[in-house]
VOLUM-992337 format. One record per atom (N, C-alpha, C, CB): z, x, y; residue in one letter. Coordinates in pm, whole numbers, plus 50000, padded with zeros to 5 digits. Last residue first. Glycine has a CB too. Layout:
N
ZXYA ...
END
This chain:
69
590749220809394X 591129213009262X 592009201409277X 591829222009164X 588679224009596X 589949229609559X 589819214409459X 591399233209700X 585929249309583X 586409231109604X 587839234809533X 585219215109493X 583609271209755X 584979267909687X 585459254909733X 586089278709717X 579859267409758X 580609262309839X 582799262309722X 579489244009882X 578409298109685X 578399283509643X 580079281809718X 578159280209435X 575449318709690X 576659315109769X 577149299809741X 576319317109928X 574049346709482X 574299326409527X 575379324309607X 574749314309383X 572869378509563X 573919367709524X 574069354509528X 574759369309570X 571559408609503X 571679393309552X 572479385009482X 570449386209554X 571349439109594X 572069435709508X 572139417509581X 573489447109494X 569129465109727X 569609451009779X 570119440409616X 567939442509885X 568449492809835X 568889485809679X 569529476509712X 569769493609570X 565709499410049X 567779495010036X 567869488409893X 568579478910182X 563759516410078X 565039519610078X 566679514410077X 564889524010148X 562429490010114X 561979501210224X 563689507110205X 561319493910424X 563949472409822X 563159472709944X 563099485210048X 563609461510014X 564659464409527X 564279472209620X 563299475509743X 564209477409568X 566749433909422X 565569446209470X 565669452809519X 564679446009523X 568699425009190X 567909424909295X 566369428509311X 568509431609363X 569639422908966X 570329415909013X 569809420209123X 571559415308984X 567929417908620X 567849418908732X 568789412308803X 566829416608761X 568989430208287X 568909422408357X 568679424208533X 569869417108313X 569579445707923X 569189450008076X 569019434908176X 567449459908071X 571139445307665X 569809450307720X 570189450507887X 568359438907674X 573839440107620X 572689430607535X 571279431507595X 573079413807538X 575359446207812X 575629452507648X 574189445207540X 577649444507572X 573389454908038X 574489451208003X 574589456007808X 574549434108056X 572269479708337X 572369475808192X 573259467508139X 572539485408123X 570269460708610X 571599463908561X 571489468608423X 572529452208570X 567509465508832X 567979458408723X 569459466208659X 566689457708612X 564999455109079X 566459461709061X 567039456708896X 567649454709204X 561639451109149X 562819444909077X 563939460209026X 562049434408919X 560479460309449X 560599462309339X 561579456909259X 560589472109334X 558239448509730X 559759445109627X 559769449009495X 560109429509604X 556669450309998X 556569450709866X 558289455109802X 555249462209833X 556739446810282X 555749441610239X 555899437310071X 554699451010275X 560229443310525X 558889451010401X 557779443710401X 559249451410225X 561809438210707X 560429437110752X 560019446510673X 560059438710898X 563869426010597X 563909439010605X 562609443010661X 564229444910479X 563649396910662X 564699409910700X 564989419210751X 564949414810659X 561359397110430X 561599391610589X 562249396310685X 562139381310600X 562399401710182X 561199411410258X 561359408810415X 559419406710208X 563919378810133X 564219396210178X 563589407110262X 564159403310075X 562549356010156X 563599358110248X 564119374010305X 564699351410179X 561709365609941X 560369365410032X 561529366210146X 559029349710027X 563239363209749X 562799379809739X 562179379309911X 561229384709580X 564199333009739X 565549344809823X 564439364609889X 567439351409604X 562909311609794X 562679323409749X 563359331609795X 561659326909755X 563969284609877X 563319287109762X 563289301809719X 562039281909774X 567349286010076X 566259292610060X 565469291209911X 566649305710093X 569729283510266X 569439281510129X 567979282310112X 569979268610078X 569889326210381X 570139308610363X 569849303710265X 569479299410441X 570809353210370X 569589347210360X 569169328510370X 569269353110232X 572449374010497X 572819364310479X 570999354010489X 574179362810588X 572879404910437X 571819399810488X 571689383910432X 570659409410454X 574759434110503X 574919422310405X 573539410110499X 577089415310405X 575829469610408X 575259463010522X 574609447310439X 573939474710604X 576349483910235X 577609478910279X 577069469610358X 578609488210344X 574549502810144X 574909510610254X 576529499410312X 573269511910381X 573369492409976X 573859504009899X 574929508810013X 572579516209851X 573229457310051X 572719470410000X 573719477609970X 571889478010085X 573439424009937X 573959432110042X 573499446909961X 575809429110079X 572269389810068X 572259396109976X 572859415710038X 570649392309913X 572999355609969X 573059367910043X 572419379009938X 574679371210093X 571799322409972X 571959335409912X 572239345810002X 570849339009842X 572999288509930X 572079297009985X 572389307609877X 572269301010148X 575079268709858X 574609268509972X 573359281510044X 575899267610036X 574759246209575X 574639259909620X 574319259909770X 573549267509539X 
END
């Protein structure tokens, strides 16, 4: 894996590196303090695919290196 991004509501994308803690990476950023967990419904309950920070619903992602076959 080469890191994480992560991108808001607004389109705007916050390339976090490879990083232990992607949330703390966030806060960083976004110069918050406090992170609320973001969560999706799926067919088998519910799951987190971010946070929320000083207004941005920040949707995160793994960035992994494409290998050609």
């Amino acid at each position: 894996m080469l890191g994480y991004m992560a991108r808001d509501q607004f389109g705007n994308t916050f390339h976090l590196g490879n990083v232990k803690y992607p949330r703390r990476a966030l806060l960083m950023a976004l110069g918050g303090t406090k992170a609320t967990p973001m969560f999706v419904d799926t067919d088998y309950g519910s799951k987190q695919v971010g946070w929320v920070i000083k207004g941005h619903w920040c949707k995160v992602y793994e960035v992994h290196e494409l290998k050609a076959k």
